[in-house]
TORMAR-665209 format. One line per field, with one value per residue (C-alpha): residue number from 0; y, z, x; chain. Coordinates in pm, whole numbers. Layout:
// residues N
pos = c(NUM,...) $
py = c(Y,...) $
pz = c(Z,...) $
px = c(X,...) $
unit = c(A,...) $
This chain:
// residues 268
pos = c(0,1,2,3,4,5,6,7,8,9,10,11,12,13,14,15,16,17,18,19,20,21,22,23,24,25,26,27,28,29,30,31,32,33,34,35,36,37,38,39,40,41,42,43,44,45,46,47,48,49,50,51,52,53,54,55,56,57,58,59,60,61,62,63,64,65,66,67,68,69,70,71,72,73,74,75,76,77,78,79,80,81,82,83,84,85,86,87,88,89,90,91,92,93,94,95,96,97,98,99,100,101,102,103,104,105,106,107,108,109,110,111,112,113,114,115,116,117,118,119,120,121,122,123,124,125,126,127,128,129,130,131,132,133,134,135,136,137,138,139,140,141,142,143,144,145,146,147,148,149,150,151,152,153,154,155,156,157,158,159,160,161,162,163,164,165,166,167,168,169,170,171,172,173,174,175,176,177,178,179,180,181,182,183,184,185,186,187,188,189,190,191,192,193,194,195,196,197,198,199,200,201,202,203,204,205,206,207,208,209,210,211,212,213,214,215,216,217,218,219,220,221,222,223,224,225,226,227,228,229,230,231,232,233,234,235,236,237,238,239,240,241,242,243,244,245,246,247,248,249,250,251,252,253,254,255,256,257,258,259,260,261,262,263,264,265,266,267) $
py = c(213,-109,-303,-530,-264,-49,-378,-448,-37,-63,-424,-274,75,-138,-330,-54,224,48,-220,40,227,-58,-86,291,319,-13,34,437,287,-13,272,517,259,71,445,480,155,133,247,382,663,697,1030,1345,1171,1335,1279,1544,1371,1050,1210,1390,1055,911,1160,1140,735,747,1068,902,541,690,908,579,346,643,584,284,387,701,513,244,512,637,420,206,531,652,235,277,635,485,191,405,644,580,443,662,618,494,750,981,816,969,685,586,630,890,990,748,930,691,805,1184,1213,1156,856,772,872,511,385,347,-3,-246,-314,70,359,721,814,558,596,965,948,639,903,1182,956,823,1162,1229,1009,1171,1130,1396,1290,1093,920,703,598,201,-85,-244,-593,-787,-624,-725,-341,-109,125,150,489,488,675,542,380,99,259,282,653,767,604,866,1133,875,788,1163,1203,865,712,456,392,471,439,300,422,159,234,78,290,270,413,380,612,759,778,630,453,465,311,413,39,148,-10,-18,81,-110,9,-286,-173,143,-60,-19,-308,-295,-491,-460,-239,-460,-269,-360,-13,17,306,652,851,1222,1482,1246,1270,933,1091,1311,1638,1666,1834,1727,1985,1951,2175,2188,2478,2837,2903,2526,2390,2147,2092,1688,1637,1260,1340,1135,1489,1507,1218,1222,1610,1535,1268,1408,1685,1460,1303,1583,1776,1392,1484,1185,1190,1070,822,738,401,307,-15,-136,-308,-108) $
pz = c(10541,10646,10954,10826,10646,11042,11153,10925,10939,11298,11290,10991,11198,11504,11304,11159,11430,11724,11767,11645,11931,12206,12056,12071,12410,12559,12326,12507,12898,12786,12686,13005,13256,13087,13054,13459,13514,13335,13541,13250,13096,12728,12627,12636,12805,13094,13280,13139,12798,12912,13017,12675,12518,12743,12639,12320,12267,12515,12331,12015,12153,12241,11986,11767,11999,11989,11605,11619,11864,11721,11382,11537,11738,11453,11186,11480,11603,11197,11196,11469,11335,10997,11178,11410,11173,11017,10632,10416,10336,10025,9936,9945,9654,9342,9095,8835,8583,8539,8840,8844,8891,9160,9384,9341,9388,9780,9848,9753,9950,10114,9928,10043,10158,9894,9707,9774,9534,9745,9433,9483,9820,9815,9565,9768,10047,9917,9773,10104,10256,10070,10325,10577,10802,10695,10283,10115,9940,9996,9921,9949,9903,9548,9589,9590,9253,9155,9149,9419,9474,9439,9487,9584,9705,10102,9945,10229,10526,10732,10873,10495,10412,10498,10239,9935,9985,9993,9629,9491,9358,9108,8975,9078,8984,9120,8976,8964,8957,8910,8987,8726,8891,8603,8376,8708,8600,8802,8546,8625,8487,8578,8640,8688,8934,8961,9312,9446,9782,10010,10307,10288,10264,9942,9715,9432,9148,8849,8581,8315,8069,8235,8132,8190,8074,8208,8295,8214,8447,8450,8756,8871,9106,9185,9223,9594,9750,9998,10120,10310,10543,10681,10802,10752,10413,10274,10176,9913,9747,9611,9344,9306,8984,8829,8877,9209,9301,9046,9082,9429,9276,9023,9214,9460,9167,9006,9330,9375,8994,8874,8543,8568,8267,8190,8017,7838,7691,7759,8018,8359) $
px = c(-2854,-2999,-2881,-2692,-2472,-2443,-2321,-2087,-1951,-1931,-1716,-1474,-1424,-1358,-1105,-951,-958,-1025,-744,-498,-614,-621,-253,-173,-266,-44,250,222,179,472,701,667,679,969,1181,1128,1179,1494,1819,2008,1778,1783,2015,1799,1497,1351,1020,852,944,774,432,394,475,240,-53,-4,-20,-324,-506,-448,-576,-895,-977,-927,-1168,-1410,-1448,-1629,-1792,-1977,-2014,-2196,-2406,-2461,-2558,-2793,-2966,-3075,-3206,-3413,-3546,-3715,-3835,-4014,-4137,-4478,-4542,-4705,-5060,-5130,-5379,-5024,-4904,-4958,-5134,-4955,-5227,-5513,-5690,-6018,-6345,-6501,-6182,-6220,-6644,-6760,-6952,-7282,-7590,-7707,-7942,-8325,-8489,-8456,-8784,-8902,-8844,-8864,-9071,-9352,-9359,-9430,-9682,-9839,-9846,-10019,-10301,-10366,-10335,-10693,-10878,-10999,-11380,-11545,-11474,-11749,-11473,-11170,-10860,-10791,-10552,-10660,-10480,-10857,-10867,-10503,-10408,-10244,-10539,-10890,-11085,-11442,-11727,-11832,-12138,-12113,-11984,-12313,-12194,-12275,-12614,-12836,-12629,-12587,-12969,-13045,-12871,-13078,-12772,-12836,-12522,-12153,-11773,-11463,-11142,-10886,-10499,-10151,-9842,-9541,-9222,-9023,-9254,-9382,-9681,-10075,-10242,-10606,-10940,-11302,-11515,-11895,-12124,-12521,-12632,-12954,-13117,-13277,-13421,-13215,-12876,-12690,-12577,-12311,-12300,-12111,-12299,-12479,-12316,-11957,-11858,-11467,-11309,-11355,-11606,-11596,-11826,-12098,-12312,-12534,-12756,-13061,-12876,-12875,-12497,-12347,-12105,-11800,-11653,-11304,-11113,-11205,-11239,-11207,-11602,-11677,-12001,-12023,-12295,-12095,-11992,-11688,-11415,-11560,-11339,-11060,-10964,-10807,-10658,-10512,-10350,-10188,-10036,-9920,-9779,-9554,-9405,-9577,-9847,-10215,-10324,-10647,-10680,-10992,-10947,-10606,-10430,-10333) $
unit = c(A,A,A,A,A,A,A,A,A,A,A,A,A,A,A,A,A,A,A,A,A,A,A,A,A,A,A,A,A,A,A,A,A,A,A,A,A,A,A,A,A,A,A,A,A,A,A,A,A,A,A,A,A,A,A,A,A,A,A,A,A,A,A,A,A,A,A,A,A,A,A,A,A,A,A,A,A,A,A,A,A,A,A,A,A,A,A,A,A,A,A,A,A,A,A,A,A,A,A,A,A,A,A,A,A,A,A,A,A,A,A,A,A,A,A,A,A,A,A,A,A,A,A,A,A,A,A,A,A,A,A,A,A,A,A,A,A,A,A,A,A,A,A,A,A,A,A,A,A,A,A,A,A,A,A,A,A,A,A,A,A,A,A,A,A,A,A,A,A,A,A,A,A,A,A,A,A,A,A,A,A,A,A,A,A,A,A,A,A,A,A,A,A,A,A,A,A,A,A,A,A,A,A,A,A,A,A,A,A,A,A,A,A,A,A,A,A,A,A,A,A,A,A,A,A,A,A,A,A,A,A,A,A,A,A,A,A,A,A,A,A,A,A,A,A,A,A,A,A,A,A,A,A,A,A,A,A,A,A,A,A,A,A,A,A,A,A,A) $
């Protein structure tokens, strides 16, 4: 019941019970104190007869006023009840169509940085994780080239003269590489250089015959190895042979999920 239906209960019991009772109650006091007022009793009346009558007008009086009274109580109290009492969620209510999919699976993971795919980044990782001082090779950012890495033997880092004039280089190789992370795949291409010594510095040029493809097991020195030890049981031998440097390569790729392609002729 809304309030404005208590109110109106409690005004139509208050019309209907309690005047009757106001009534009942003063027509019950009127009647005893006019009967001992009165000098000629009624026949049969005694004052025992006027205190029932008495009782019963007032008993009845109140038990009418008390109607309207409880009602009201009542009716107000059960308002106050679903006013204080707290609305259901809406997630409660049962929809009124089929259950959507969106609402039933958890949320989605948060997404990573925007302009970054986890893939490429991992895979970016692990290539780099190849350089390391004791390497003749390296592992570096391709951008002059207008790709995202370049791998090269250390033919100008001074620290590795001595070994790369040891092995008469004449000629080396840069592999070149673009990473697709929608095929997931490192797209690489072998660009050979000629290697001139002057006064026991190395130069690089690009070969005359501007070879760009790739080079298969193809070794451009003298022979002479350079080994490579790391920890205990970890030694490489370098003879600067093209699978020298793209073995490593290729594994880090692979162990990221990703494919190596080697492109002869067409685009990266």
């Amino acid at each position: 019941m809304n309030r404005k239906g208590a109110i109106i209960a409690t005004v139509l019991t208050s019309l209907l019970c309690g005047v009757p009772g106001l009534i009942s109650i003063c027509v019950g006091v009127i009647t005893v104190f006019s009967a001992q007022s009165s000098t000629i009793a009624p026949s049969g009346s005694s004052t025992t007869d006027n205190t029932v009558t008495l009782f019963l007008f007032v008993v009845s009086g109140l038990i009418l006023i008390a109607i309207p009274i409880v009602v009201g109580a009542l009716t107000l109290r059960h308002k106050r009840a679903q006013a204080a009492s707290p609305a259901p969620l809406a997630t409660e209510q049962a929809p009124a169509g089929p259950i959507s999919q969106t609402a039933a699976q958890p949320a989605d993971p948060p997404a990573p940085a925007q302009g970054r795919d986890p893939g490429l980044e991992q895979v970016t990782s692990r290539l780099l994780a190849l350089n390391r001082p004791t390497a003749p090779y390296r592992i570096v950012d391709g951008q002059s080239e207008g790709v995202d890495l370049i791998a090269e033997w250390k033919i100008v880092d001074a620290q590795w003269y001595e070994v790369f004039a040891k092995a008469n280089l004449t000629k080396v190789f840069r592999i070149c590489m673009k990473l697709d992370p929608q095929k997931r795949q490192v797209r690489a291409v072998d660009r050979e250089y000629t290697l001139e010594w002057k006064a026991g510095v190395p130069s690089l040029s690009l070969a005359a015959s501007t070879f760009r493809g790739q080079q298969t097991s193809i070794s451009f020195g003298s022979g002479y190895a350079f080994t490579e030890t790391l920890a205990p049981g970890q030694v490489y031998q370098y003879k600067f042979n093209t699978n020298e440097l793209k073995k490593p390569i290729q594994e880090a790729v692979a162990a990221s999920g990703w494919s190596y392609k080697g492109v002869a002729f067409g685009k990266l």
